[in-house]
C-alpha distance (Angstrom), angle and dihedral (degrees) to the residues before:
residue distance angle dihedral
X1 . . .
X2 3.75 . .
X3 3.72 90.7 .
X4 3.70 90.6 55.4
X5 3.46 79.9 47.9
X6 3.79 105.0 57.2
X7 3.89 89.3 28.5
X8 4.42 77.6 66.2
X9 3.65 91.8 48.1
X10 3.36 95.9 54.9
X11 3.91 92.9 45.3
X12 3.99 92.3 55.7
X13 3.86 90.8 39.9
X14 4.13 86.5 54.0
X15 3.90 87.7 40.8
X16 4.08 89.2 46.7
X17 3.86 88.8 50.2
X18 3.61 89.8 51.6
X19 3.12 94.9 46.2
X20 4.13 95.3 49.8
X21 3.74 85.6 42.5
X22 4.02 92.6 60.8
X23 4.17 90.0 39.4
X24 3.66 79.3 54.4
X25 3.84 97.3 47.6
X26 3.96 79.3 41.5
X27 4.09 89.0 59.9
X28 3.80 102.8 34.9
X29 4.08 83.6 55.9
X30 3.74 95.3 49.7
X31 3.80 87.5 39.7
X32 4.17 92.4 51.1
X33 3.48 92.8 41.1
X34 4.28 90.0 51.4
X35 3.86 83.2 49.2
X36 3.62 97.8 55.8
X37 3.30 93.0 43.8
X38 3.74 89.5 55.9
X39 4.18 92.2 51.1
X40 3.97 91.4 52.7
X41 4.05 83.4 46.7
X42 3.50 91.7 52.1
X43 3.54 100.0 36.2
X44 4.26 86.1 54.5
X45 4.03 85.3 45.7
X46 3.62 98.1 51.7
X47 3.84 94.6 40.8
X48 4.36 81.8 52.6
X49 3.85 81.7 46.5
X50 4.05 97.6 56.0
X51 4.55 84.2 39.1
X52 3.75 85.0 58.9
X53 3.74 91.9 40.5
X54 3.62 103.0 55.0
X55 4.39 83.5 43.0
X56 3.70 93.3 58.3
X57 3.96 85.6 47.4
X58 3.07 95.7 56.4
X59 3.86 98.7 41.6
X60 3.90 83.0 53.2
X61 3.93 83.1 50.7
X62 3.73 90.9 51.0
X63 4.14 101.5 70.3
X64 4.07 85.0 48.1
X65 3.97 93.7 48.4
X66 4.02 87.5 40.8
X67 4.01 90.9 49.9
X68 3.86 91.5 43.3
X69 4.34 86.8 48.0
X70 3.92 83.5 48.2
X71 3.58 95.5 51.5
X72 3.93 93.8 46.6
X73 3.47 89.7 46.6
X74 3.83 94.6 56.1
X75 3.97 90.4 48.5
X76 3.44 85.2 47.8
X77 3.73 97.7 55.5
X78 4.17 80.3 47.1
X79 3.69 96.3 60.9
X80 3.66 91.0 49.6
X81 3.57 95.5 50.2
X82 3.42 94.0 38.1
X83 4.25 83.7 50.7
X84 4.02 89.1 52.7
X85 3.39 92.5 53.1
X86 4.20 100.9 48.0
X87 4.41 76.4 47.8
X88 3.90 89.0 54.3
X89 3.51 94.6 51.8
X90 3.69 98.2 38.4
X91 3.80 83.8 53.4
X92 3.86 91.9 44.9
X93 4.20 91.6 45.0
X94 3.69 90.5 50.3
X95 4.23 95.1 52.0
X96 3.90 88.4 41.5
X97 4.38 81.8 49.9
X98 3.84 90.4 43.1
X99 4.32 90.7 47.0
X100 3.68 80.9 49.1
X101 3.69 98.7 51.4
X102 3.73 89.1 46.0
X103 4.05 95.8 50.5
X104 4.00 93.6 46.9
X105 4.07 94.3 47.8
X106 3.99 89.3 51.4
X107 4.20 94.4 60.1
X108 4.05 94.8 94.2
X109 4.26 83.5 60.0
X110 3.54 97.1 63.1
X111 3.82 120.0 -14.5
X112 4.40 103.9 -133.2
X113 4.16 113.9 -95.3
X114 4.01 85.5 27.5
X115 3.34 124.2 103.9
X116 3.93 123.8 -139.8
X117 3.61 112.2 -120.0
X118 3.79 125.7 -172.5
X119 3.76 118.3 -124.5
């Protein structure tokens, strides 16, 4: 009887190992599947991560481009003024060349500090 005995304990202590080794099996699957579940979420947060990285840069870009536009624009506005004026006095050198013209081609009329006289 006691060998039947022990021969039983060792059948339910090979049937509880079996037993613990599938609950293991059981946890080590949930626990893998968890982890890779974790790694895609982490791989999806850090690709977000670099996304929001490269925005901020270039928001933090954005007040230098805007300040560089700003600055070209100004210079900008400068050549065209400066432009308008060079046309202005182009225009204003050519009438003062044209009254010129007009007053040196009239001397054989009447020569100046002579008076015309009729004959």
């Amino acid at each position: 009887m006691g060998k039947m005995l022990m021969a039983k304990c060792r059948t339910l202590q090979e049937e509880n190992d079996e037993i613990g080794n599938q609950a293991n099996e059981g946890k080590m699957h949930e626990l893998s599947m968890k982890l890779a579940l974790q790694k895609s979420q982490n791989a999806e947060l850090k690709i977000q991560f670099e996304g929001l990285c490269k925005q901020v840069e270039g928001l933090t870009n954005d007040p230098e481009r805007s300040n560089e536009m700003r600055s070209l624009k100004k210079k900008n506005d400068e050549i065209r003024r400066l432009k308008q004026e060079l046309q202005e006095k182009s225009r204003v050198e050519d009438k003062t060349e044209l009254a010129s013209d007009n007053n040196t081609t009239n001397y054989d009329e009447v020569p100046p500090g002579e008076v015309k006289t009729e004959d």
